[in-house]
C-alpha positions in Angstrom: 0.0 0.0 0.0 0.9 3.5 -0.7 3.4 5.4 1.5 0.8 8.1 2.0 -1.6 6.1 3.7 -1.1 6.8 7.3 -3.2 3.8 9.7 -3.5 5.6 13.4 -2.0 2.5 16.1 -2.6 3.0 19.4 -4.6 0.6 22.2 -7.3 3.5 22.5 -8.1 4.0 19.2 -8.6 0.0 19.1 -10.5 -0.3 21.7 -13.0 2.3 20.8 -13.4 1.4 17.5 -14.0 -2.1 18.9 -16.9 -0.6 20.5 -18.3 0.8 17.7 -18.3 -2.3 15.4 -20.7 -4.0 18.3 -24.2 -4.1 16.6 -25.2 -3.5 20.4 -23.8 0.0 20.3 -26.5 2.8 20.8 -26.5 5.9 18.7 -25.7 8.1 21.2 -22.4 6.2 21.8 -21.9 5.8 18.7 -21.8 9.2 17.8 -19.3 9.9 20.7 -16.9 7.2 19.4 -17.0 8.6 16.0 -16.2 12.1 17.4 -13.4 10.6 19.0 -12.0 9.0 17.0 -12.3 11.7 14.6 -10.5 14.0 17.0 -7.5 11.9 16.9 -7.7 11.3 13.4 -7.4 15.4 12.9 -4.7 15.7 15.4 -2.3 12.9 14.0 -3.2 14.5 10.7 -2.0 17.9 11.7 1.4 17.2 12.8 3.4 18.6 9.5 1.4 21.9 9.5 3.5 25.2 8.5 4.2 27.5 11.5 4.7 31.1 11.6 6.3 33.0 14.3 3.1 35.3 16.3 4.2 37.9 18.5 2.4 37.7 21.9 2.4 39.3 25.7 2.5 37.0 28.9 0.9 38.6 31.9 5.1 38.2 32.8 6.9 39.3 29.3 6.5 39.5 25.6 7.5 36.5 24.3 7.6 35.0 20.7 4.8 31.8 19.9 3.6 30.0 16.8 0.5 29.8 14.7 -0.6 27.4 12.2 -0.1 29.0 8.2 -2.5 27.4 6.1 -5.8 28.3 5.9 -7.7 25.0 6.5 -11.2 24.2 5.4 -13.5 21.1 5.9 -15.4 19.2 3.4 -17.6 16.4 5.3 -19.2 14.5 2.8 -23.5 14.1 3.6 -24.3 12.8 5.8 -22.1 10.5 7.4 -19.5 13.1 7.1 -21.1 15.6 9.3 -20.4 13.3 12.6 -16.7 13.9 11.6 -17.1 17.4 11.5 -17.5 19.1 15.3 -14.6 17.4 15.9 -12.0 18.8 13.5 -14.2 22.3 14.5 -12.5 21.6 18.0 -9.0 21.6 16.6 -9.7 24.4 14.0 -12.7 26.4 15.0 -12.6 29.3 12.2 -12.3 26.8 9.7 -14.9 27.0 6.9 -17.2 24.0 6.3 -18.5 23.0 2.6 -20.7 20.3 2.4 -20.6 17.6 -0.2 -24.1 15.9 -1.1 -23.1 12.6 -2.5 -24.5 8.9 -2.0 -24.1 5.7 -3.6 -26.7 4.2 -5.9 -27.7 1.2 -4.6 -27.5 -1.3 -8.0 -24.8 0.5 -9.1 -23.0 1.1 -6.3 -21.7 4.2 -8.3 -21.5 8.0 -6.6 -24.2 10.1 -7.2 -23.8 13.8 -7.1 -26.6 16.2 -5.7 -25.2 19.2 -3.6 -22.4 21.1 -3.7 -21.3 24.0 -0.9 -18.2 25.1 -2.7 -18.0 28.3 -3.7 -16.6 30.0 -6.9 -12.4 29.7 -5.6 -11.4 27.9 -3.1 -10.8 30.5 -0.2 -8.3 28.1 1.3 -5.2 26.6 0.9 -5.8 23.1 2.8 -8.8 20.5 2.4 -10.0 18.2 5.1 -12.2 16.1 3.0 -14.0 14.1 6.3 -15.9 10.9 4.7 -16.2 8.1 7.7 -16.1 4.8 5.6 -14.7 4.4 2.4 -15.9 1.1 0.9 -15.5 0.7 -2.5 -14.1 4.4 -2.3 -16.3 5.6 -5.3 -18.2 7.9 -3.2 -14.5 9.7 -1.8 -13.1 9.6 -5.7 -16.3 11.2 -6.5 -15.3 14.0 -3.6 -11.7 14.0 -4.8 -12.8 15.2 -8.2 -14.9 17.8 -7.0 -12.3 19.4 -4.8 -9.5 19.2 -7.1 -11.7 20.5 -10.1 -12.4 23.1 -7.4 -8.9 24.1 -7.6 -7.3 22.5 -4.6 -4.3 20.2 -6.2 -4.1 16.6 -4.6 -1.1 17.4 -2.5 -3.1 19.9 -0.6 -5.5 17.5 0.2 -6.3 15.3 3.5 -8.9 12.3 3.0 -9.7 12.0 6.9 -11.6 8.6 7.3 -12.5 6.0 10.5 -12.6 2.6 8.1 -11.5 1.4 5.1 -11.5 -1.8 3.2 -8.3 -2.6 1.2 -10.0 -2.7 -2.5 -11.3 1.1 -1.4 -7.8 2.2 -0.1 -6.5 0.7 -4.1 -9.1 2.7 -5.9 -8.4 5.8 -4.4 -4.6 5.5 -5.0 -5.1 4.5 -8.1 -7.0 7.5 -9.3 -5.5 9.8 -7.2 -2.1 9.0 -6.5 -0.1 10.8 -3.7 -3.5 11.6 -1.7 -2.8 11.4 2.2 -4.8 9.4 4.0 -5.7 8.8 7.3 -7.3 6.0 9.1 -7.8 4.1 12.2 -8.1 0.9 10.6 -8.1 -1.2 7.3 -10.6 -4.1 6.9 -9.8 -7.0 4.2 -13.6 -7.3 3.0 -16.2 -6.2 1.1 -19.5 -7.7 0.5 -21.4 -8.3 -2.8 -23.2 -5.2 -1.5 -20.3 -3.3 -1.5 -20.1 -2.9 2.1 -16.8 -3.5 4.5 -16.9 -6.8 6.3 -16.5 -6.6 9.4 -17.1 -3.1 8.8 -19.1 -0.7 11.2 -22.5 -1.0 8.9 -24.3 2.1 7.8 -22.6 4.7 9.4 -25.3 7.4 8.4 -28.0 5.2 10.1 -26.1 4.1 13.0 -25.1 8.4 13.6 -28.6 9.3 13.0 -30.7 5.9 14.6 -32.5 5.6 11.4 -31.2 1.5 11.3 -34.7 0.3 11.6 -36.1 2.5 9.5 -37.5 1.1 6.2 
């Protein structure tokens, strides 16, 4: 696998994602394991930020301190994405957030495109594209192509994600070689119905509790 795929290891991260591939887990703690997780996920992803010097005043002397350069902006995909986003909002609270309106056609299994937050020029110089599973990774190529026809080249480009299967993770390379992505883990499967086995199901229901909905 690419050298740009970065997998987070660490005994909490495990754990809680343990807990939220349980088919026992309620929505409300599902949501809070996604957050989480996602929180992590945005931190380790942040490390190789550009710094700039700030000039500051102690309540005991001046002193010099750093500030992060680029302008950062999220792009949660709908509507899974969305229980990614307050927690990247933690880390980077004046970042911009334009939603992506994309699902996957269930014969198909092919990315659909419906909505579309981005506006004229990108206003920033650094894209967290936050997209929870990706599967067969049609729907985060689909996402890829709108950001970098936005403007945003590949290389300024995060692909933030809590699962992925290994035939997603090739698809994505494949079309968009030297993407970063993060990742707390990387399932073997998929299903005839496209989805990751063992997976964490329909993360959009399981946010939402809309599973036994018909």
């Amino acid at each position: 696998m690419s050298s740009d795929l970065h997998v987070l290891s660490h005994p909490l991260v495990n754990a809680r994602l343990t807990k939220l591939r349980q088919v026992s887990t309620s929505s409300k703690e599902f949501r809070e394991g996604i957050h989480e997780l996602s929180l992590l996920l945005g931190y380790e992803a942040s490390r190789d930020l550009e710094e700039i010097a700030v000039q500051g005043q102690s309540p005991i002397s001046a002193f010099t301190g750093k500030a992060v350069k680029p302008r950062i902006g999220f792009t949660p995909v709908l509507r899974a994405g969305l229980g990614m986003t307050d927690a990247l909002l933690t880390l980077f609270p004046e970042a911009p957030v334009y939603h992506l309106g994309l699902y996957r056609e269930k014969v198909s299994l092919q990315p659909v495109e419906y909505y579309s937050k981005l506006p004229a020029s990108p206003p920033v110089d650094l894209v967290y594209l936050l997209d929870p599973l990706i599967a067969t990774g049609g729907t985060a190529t689909a996402a890829l192509h709108m950001i970098t026809d936005w403007g945003i080249p590949v290389n300024k480009i995060k692909l933030l994600c809590i699962l992925a299967s290994d035939d997603g993770l090739k698809n994505v390379f494949k079309q968009f070689p030297g993407i970063e992505i993060w990742v707390t883990a990387v399932d073997p499967q998929l299903t005839s119905d496209g989805l990751i086995s063992p997976g964490l199901g329909d993360t959009g229901d399981r946010l939402n509790n809309t599973s036994k909905e018909q």
